[in-house]
C-alpha positions in Angstrom: 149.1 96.3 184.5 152.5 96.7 183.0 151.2 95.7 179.7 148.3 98.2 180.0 151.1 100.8 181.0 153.2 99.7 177.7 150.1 100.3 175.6 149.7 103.6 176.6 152.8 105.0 176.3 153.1 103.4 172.9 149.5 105.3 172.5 150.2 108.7 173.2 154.0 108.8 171.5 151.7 107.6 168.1 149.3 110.7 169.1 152.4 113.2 169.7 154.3 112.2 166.8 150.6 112.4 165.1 149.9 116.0 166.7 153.3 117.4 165.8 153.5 116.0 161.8 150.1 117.6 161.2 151.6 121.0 163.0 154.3 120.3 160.4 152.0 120.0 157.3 150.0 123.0 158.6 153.1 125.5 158.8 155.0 124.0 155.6 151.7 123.5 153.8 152.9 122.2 150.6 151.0 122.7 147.9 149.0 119.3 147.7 147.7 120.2 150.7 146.7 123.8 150.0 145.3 122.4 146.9 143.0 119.9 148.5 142.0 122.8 151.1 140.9 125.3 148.5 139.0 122.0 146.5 136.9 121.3 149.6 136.4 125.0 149.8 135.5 125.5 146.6 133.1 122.0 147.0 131.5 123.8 149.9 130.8 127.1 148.5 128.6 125.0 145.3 126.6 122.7 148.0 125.9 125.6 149.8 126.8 129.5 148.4 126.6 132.7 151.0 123.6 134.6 150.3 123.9 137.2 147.7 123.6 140.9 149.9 123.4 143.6 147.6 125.7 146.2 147.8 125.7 149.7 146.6 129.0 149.2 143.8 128.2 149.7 140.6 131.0 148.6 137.5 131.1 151.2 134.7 132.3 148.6 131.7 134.1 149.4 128.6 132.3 146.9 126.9 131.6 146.5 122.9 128.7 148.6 123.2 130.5 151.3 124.6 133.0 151.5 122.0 130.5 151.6 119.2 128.9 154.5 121.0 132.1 156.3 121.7 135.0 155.2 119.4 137.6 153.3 120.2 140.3 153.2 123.3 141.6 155.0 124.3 139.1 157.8 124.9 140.1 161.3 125.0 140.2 162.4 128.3 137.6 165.1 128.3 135.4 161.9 127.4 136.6 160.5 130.5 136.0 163.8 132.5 132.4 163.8 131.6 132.1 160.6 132.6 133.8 161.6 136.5 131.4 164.7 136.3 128.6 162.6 135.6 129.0 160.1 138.4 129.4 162.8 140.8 126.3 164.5 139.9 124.6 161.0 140.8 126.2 161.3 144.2 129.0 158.5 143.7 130.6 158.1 147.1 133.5 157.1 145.6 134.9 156.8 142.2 137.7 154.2 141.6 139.9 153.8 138.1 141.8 150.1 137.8 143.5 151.5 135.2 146.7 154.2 135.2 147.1 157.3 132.8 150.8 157.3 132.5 151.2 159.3 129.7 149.6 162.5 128.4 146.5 162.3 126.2 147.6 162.4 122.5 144.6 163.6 121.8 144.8 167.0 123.0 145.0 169.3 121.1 148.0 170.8 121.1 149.8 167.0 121.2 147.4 166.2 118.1 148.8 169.6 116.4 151.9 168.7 117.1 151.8 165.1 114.9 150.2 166.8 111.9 153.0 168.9 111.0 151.3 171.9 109.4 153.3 174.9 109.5 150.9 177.5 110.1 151.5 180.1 113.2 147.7 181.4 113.7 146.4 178.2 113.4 149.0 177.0 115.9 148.6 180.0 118.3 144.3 179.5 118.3 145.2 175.9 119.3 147.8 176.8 122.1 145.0 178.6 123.8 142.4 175.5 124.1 142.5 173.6 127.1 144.7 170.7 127.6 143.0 167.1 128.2 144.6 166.3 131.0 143.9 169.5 132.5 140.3 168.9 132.3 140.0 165.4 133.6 142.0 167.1 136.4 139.6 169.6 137.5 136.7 166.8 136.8 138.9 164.4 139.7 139.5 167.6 141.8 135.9 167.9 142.3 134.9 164.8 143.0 136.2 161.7 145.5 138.3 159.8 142.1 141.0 157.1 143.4 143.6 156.1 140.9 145.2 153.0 140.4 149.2 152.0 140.3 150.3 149.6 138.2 153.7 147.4 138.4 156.5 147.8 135.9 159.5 145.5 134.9 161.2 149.4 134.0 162.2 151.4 136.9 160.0 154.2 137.4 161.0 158.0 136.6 159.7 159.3 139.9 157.6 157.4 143.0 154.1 158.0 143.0 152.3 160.2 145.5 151.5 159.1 148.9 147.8 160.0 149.3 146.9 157.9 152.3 148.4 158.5 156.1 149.2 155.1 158.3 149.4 155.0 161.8 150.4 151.7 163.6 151.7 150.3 166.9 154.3 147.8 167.8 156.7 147.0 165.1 157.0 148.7 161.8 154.7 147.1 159.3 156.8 148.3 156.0 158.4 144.6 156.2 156.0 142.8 156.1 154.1 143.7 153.3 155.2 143.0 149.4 156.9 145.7 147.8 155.0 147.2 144.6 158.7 147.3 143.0 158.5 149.4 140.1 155.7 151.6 139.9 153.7 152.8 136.9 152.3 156.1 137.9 149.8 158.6 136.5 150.5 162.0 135.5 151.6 164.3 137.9 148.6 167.1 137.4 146.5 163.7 137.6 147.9 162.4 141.2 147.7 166.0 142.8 143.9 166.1 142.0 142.7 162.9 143.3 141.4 161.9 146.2 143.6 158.4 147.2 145.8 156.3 145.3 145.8 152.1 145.3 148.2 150.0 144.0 146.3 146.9 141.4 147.8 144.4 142.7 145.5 141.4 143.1 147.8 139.1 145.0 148.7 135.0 144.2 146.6 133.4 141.7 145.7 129.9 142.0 144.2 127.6 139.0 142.7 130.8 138.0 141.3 132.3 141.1 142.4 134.8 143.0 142.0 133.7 146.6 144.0 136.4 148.5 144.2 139.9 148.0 147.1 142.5 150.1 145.7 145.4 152.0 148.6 146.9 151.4 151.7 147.1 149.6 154.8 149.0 149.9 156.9 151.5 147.6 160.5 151.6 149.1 159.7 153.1 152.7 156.4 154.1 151.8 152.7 152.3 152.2 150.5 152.4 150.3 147.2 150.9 150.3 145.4 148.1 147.4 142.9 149.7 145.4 
């Protein structure tokens, strides 16, 4: 009996010290560990894939063809406001841009007068009275649901970008525990005030050339905002 009683406490202190190294591994999880997770993940999504479910998203690529068709990038933006008008006369629900116009279109054309240096007043007083480029891409996203995207910056940002999105929560404030955006690349101003929502593009950590986890949300000094 004593021996019996030996064993067993020898048993379960190998099963504790067992139980509490693997609770270890599990909350340092260094990365040969994570790394052999995601590999048997990866393993079991070849044997046997999830079901492809259509959904109703559609990707409007600026491929090679598109380019011969339309000249090279970047387009101007009354190009790009057709395009917005066109989607929401085919009922888009929602129209999303992972890309950010920071700066004004050169191509309108009083910014395209401007470069050429001709020094002729009518000429330059028929031009003032065309539409800007920006302006019309802004009435094209003011009339339909467009989200913009918000890039990151190494260069501190001139101003913070607008908060399009309300948050309500409960319990503790969620502004720390989110990743900060940092510096912000923003869209122009007459751009932000038209659109419907704004996202930030960050994709989250990148692992062996996956993405495998992407933020909900991100923050922009006490501000939320939400992942395109």
């Amino acid at each position: 009996m004593r021996k019996t009683s030996r064993m067993s406490s020898s048993t379960w202190v190998i099963a504790l010290c067992l139980l509490f190294g693997t609770i270890g591994l599990r909350y340092i999880d260094p990365p040969i560990i994570s790394g052999a997770r995601s590999a048997v993940y990866d393993a079991y999504q070849r044997i046997a894939p999830r079901l492809y479910e259509p959904a109703p998203v559609r990707v409007v690529d600026i491929d090679d063809e598109s380019l011969a068709e339309f000249g090279q990038w970047p387009w101007p933006r009354t190009l790009v406001a057709q395009l917005v008008d066109k989607l929401n006369e085919l009922g888009a629900a929602s129209i999303v841009f992972d890309m950010v116009f920071a700066e004004p279109d050169r191509m309108s054309p009083q910014n395209y007068f401007s470069e050429l240096s001709i020094n002729d007043t009518e000429l330059e007083n028929l031009i003032s009275e065309l539409p800007d480029n920006d302006q019309v891409l802004a009435m094209s996203i003011a009339n339909a649901p467009v989200v913009l995207g918000i890039g990151g910056s190494p260069i501190p940002p001139v101003r913070a970008p607008l908060l399009k999105t309300g948050f309500a929560h409960g319990g503790s404030n969620p502004i720390n525990l989110v990743s900060d955006i940092g510096n912000a690349i923003v869209n122009l101003e007459i751009l932000e005030r038209a659109a419907t929502g704004q996202g930030s593009l960050a994709i989250g950590s990148v692992q062996g050339g996956l993405v495998r986890r992407i933020p909900l949300l991100q923050r922009f000094g006490d501000q939320l905002f939400p992942t395109l």
